[in-house]
N, C-alpha and C positions, 0 to 999 in steps of 0.2 A: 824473871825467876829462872834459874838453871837447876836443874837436876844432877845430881851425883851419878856419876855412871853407873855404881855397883848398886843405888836405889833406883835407874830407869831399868836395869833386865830383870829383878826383882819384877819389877811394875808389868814388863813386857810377858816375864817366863809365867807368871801369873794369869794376865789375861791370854794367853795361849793355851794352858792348862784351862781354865773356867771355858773356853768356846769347845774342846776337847769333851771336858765331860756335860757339858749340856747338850753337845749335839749324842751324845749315846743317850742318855736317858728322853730325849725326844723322839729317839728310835726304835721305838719297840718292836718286835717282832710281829708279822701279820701274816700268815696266819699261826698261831702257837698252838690248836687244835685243828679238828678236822673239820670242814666247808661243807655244809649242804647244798646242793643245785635241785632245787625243787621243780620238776616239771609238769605242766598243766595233760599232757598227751601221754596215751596209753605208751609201756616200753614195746621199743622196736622203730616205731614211727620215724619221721625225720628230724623231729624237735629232739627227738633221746638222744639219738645219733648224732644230734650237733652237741649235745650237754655233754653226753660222755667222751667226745672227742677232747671239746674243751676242757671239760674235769682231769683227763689224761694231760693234756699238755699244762697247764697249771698244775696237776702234782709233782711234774719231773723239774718246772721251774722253780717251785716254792717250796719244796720240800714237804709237803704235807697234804696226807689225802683228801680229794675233792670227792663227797657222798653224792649218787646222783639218785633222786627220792624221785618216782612219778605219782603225784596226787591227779586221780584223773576223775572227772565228772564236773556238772554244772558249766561245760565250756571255758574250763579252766579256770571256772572263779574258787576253787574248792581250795586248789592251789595259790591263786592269788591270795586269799584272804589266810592261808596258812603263815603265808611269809609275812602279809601285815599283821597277821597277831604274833608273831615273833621276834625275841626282844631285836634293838637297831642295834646291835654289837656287830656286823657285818660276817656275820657267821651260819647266815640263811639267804641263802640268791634265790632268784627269779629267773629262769629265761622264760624273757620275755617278745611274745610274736604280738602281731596284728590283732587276733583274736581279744587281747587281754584290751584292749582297748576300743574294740569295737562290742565286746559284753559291757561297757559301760555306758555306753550309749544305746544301748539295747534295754537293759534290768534298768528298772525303775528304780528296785529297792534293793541295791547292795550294802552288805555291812564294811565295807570300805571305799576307800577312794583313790585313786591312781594319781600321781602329781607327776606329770611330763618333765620335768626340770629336772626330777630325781637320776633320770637314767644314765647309764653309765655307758652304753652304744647305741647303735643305730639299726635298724634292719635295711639292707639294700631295698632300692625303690625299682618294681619292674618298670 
């Protein structure tokens, strides 16, 4: 079966057009409001220090400001458990230290649970 020339760029200028506008509306913009970085340590500390550095360089890339909150008390679970009860729209961070996982092997009875697979970095290993 052969094709008409003037019905394969038809065929062709179409599917070129359809991967064009599928690939924008698969791309939506992230962030389109502004980013909470919830910090488990009092402000000033070195965990701020590293949030607010971060929140800085993420606003100049992405265009849009990085909030940096510190919920401090209970050994950062006050903070932890903030961000777990906040909706998963990726619009509530975590920096997350050592601590946040070493109170869960600590507290018996937390109202959340940490999933390791979740994380998005690593902390250097001394």
């Amino acid at each position: 079966m052969t094709l008409p020339r003037r019905r394969f760029l038809y065929l062709t200028a179409g599917a070129v057009s359809l991967l064009a506008v599928s690939r924008l509306t698969l791309a939506q913009a992230y962030p389109s409001r502004p980013v909470r970085i919830i910090v488990g340590f009092a402000a000033g500390g070195s965990a701020d220090i590293v949030a607010r550095l971060t929140g800085q360089w993420l606003s100049e890339r992405l265009g849009q400001q990085f909030v940096i909150e510190n919920r401090t008390g209970a050994g950062t679970n006050i903070a932890t458990e903030a961000v777990v009860n906040s909706p998963p729209d990726g619009y509530t961070l975590l920096l997350v230290t050592s601590a946040n996982f070493i109170n869960a092997t600590l507290y018996k009875k937390l109202s959340f649970k940490l999933h390791p697979r979740r994380r998005a970095g690593r902390e250097p290993q001394p």
